[in-house]
VMD Tcl script that builds the backbone (N, CA, C; Angstrom):
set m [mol new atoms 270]
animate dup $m
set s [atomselect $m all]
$s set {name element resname resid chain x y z} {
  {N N UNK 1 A 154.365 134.235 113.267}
  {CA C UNK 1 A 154.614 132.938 112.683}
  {C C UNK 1 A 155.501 133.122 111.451}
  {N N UNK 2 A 156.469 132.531 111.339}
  {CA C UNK 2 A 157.546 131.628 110.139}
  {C C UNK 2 A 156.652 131.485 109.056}
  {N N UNK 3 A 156.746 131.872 108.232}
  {CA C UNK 3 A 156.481 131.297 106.951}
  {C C UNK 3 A 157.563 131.164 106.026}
  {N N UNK 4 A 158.009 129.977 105.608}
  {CA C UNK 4 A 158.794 129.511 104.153}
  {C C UNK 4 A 158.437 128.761 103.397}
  {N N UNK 5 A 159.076 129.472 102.177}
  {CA C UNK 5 A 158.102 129.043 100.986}
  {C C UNK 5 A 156.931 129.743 100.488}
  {N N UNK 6 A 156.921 130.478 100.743}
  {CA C UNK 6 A 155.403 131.700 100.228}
  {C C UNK 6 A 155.664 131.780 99.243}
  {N N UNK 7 A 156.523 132.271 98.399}
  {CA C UNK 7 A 156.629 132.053 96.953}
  {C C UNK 7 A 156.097 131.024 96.155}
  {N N UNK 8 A 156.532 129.788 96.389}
  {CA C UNK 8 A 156.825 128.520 96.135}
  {C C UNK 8 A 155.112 128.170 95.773}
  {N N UNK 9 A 154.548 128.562 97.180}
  {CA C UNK 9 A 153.089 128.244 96.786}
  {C C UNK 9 A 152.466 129.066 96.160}
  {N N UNK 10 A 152.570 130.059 95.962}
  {CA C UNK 10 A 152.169 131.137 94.899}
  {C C UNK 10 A 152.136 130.123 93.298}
  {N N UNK 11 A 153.505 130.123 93.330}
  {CA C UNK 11 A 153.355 129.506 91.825}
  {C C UNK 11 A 152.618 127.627 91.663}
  {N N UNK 12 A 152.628 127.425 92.828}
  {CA C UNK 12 A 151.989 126.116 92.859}
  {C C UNK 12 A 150.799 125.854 92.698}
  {N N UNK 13 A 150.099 126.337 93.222}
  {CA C UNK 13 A 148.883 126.965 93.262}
  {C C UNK 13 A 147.995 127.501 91.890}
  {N N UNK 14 A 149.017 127.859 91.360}
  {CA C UNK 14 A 148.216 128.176 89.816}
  {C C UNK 14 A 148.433 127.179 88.785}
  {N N UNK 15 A 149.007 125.947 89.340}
  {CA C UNK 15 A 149.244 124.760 88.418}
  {C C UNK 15 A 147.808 123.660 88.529}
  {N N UNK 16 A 147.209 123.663 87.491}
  {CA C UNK 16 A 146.391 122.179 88.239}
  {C C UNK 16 A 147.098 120.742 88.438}
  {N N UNK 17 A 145.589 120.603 89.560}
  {CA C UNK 17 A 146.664 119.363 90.317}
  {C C UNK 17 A 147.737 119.095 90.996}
  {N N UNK 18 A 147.801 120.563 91.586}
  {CA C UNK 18 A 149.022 121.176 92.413}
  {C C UNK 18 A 149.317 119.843 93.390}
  {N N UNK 19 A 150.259 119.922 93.942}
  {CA C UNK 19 A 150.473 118.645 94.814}
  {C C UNK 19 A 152.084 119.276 95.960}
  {N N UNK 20 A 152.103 119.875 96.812}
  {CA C UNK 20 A 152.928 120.082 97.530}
  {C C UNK 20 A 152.871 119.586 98.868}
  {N N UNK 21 A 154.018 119.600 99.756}
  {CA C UNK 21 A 154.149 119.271 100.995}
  {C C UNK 21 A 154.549 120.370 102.169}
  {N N UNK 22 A 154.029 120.437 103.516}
  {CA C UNK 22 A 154.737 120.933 104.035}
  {C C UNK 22 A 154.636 120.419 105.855}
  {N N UNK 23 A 155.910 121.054 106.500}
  {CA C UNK 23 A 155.819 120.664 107.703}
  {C C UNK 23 A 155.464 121.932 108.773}
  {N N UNK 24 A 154.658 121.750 109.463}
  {CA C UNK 24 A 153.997 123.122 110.517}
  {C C UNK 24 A 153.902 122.789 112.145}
  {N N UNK 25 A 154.056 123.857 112.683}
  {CA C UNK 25 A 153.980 124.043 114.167}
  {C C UNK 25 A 153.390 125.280 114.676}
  {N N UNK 26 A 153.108 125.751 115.702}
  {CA C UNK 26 A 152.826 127.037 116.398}
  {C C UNK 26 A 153.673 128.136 116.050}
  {N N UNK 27 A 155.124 127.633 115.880}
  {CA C UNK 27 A 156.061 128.990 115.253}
  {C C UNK 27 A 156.557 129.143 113.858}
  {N N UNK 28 A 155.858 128.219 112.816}
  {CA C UNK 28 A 156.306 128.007 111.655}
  {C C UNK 28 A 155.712 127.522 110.829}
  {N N UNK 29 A 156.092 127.578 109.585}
  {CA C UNK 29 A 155.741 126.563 108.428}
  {C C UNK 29 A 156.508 126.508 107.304}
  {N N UNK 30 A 156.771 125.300 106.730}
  {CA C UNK 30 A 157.700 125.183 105.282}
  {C C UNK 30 A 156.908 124.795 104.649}
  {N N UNK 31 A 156.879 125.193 103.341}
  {CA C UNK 31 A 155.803 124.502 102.618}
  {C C UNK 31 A 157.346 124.132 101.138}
  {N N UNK 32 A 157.340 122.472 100.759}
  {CA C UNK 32 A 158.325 122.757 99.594}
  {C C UNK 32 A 157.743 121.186 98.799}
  {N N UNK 33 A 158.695 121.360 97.738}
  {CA C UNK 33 A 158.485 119.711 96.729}
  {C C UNK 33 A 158.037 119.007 97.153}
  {N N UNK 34 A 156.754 118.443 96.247}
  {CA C UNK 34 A 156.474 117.209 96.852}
  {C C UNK 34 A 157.292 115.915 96.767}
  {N N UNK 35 A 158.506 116.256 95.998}
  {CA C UNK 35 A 159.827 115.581 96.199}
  {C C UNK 35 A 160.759 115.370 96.566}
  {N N UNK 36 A 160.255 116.179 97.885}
  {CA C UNK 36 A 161.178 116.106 98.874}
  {C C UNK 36 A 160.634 115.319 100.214}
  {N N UNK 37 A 161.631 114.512 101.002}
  {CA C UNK 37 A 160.823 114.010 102.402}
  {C C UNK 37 A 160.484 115.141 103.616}
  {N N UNK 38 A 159.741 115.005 104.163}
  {CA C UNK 38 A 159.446 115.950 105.247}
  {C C UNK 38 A 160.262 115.762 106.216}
  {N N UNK 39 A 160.870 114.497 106.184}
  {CA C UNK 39 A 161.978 114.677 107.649}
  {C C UNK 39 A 163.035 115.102 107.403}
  {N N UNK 40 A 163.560 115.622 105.696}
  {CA C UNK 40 A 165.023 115.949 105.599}
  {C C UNK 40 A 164.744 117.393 105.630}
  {N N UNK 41 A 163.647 118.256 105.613}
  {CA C UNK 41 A 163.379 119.844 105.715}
  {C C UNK 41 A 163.892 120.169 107.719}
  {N N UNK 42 A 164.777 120.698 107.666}
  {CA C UNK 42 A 165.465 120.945 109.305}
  {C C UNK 42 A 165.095 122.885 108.920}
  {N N UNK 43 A 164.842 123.054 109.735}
  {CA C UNK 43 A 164.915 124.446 109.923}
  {C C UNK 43 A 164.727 124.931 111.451}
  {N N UNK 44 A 165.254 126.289 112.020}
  {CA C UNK 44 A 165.353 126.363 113.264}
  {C C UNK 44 A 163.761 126.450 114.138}
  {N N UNK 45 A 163.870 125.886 114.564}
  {CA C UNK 45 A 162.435 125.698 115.540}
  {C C UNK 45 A 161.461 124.611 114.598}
  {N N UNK 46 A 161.442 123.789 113.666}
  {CA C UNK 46 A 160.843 123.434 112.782}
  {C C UNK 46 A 161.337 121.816 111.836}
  {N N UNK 47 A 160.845 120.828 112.612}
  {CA C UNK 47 A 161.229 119.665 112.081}
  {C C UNK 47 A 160.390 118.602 112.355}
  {N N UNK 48 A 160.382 118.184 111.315}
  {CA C UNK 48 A 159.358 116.673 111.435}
  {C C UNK 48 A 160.289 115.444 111.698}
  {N N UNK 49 A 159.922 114.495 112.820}
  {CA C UNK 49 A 160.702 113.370 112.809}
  {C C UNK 49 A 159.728 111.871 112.811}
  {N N UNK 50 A 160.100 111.039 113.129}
  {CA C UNK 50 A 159.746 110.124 112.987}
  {C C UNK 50 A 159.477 110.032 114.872}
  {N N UNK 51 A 159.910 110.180 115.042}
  {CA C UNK 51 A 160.413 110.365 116.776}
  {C C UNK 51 A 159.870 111.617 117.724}
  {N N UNK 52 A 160.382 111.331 118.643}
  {CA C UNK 52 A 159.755 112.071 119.614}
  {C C UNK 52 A 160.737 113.932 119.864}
  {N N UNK 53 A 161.684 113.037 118.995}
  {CA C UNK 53 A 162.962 114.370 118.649}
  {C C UNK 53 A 162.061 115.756 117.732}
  {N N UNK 54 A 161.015 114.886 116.749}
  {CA C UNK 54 A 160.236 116.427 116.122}
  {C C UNK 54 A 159.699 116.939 116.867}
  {N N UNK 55 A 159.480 118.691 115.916}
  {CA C UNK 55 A 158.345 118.921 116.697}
  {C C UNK 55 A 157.026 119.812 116.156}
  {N N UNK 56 A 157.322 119.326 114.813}
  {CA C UNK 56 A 155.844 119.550 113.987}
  {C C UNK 56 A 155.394 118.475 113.179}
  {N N UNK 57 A 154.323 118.550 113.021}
  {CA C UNK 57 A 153.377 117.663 112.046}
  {C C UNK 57 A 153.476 118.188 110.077}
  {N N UNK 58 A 153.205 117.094 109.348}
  {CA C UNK 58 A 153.535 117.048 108.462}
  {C C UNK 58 A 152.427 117.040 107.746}
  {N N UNK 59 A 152.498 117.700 106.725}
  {CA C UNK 59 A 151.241 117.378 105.559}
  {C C UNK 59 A 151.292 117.572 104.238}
  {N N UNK 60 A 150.595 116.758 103.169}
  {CA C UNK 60 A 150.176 116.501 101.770}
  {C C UNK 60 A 149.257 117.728 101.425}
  {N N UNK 61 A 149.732 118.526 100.525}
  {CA C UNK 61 A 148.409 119.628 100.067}
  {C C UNK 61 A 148.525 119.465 98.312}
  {N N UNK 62 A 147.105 118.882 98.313}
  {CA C UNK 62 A 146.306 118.810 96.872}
  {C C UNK 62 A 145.811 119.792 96.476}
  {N N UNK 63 A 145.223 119.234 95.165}
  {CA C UNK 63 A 144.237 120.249 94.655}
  {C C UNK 63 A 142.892 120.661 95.605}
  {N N UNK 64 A 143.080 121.153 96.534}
  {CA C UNK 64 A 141.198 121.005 97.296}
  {C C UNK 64 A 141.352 120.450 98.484}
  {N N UNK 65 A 142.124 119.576 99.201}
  {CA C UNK 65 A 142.590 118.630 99.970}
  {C C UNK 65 A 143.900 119.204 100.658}
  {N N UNK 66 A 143.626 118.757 101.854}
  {CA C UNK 66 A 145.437 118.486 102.949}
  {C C UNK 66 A 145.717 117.767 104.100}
  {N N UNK 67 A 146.007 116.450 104.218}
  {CA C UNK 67 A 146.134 115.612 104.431}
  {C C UNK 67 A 147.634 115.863 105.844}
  {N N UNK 68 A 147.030 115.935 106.951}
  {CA C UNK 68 A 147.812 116.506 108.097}
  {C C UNK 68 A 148.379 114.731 108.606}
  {N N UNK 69 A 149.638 114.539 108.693}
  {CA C UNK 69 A 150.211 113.019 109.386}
  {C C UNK 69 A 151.018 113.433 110.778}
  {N N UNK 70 A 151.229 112.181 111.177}
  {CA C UNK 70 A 152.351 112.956 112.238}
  {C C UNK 70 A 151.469 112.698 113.330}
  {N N UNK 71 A 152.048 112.419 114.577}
  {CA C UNK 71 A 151.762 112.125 116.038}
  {C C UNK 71 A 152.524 112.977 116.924}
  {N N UNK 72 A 151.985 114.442 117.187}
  {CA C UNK 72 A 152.832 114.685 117.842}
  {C C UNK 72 A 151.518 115.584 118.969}
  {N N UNK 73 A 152.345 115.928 120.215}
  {CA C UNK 73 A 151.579 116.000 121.524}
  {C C UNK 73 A 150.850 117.802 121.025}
  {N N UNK 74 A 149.792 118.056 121.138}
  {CA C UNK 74 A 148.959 119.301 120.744}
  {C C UNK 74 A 147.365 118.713 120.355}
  {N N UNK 75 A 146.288 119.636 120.895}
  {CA C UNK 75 A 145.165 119.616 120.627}
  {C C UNK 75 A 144.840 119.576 119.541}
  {N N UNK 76 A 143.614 119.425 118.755}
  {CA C UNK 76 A 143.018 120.413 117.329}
  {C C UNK 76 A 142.810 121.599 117.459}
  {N N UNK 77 A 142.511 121.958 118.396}
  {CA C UNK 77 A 142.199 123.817 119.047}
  {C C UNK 77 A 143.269 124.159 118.136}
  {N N UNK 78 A 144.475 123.366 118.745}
  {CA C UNK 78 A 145.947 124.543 118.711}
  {C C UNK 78 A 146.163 123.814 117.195}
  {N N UNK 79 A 145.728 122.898 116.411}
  {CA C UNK 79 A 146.073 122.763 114.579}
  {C C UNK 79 A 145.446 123.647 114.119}
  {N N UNK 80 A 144.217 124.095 114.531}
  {CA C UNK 80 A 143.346 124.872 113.888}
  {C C UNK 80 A 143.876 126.355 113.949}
  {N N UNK 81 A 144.397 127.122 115.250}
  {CA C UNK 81 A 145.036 128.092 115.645}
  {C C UNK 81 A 146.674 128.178 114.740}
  {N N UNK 82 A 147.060 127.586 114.762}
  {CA C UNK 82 A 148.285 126.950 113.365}
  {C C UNK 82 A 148.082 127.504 112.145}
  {N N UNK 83 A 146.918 126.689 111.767}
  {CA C UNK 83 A 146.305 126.941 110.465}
  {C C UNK 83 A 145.640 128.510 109.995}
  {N N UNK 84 A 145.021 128.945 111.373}
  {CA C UNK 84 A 144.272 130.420 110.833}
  {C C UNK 84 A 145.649 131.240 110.897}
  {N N UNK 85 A 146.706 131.194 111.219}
  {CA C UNK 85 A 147.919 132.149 111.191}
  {C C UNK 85 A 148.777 131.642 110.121}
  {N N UNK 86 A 148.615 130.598 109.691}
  {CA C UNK 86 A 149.338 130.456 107.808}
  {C C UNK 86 A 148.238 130.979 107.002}
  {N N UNK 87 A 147.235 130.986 107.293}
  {CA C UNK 87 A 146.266 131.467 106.065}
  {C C UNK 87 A 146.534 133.344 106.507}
  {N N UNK 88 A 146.515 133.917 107.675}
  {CA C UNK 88 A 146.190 135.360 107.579}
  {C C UNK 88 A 147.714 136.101 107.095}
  {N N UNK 89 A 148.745 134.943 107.058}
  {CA C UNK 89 A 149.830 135.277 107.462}
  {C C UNK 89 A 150.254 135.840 105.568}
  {N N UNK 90 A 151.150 136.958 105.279}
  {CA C UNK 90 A 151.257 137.960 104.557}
  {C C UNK 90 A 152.291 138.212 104.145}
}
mol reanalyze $m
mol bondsrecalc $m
mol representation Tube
mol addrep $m
């Protein structure tokens, strides 16, 4: 799995009240500004749309909290399987 932005959350992370965004799939993840939109982050294999053209889901990460949006075709099995390979991921 893709990871971008590992840095980014490093230093985010030690801020309180951290507040970042990122967009994820089975082969990836961006994690960047929460001032940025999630549909303008394009990266290869890795885009959130409004449409049926994306093909990852988007999410809000708080202090404690992460807030997953987005309609796109995949189980929870396979968010959860997503998720344990951004967390082991190094």
């Amino acid at each position: 799995m893709n990871i971008i932005g590992a840095d980014f959350i490093q230093q985010e992370l030690k801020k309180p009240g951290y507040l970042f965004k990122m967009i994820f799939n089975d082969s990836g993840a961006a994690f960047f500004s929460a001032s940025i939109q999630h549909r303008t982050v394009k990266l290869f294999g890795l885009s959130y749309e409004d449409s049926p053209k994306g093909n990852a889901l988007a999410a809000i990460v708080t202090d404690g909290r992460i807030e997953i949006g987005g309609e796109r075709e995949g189980s929870e099995r396979g968010q959860i399987f997503c998720w344990q390979s951004i967390v082991r991921h190094r």
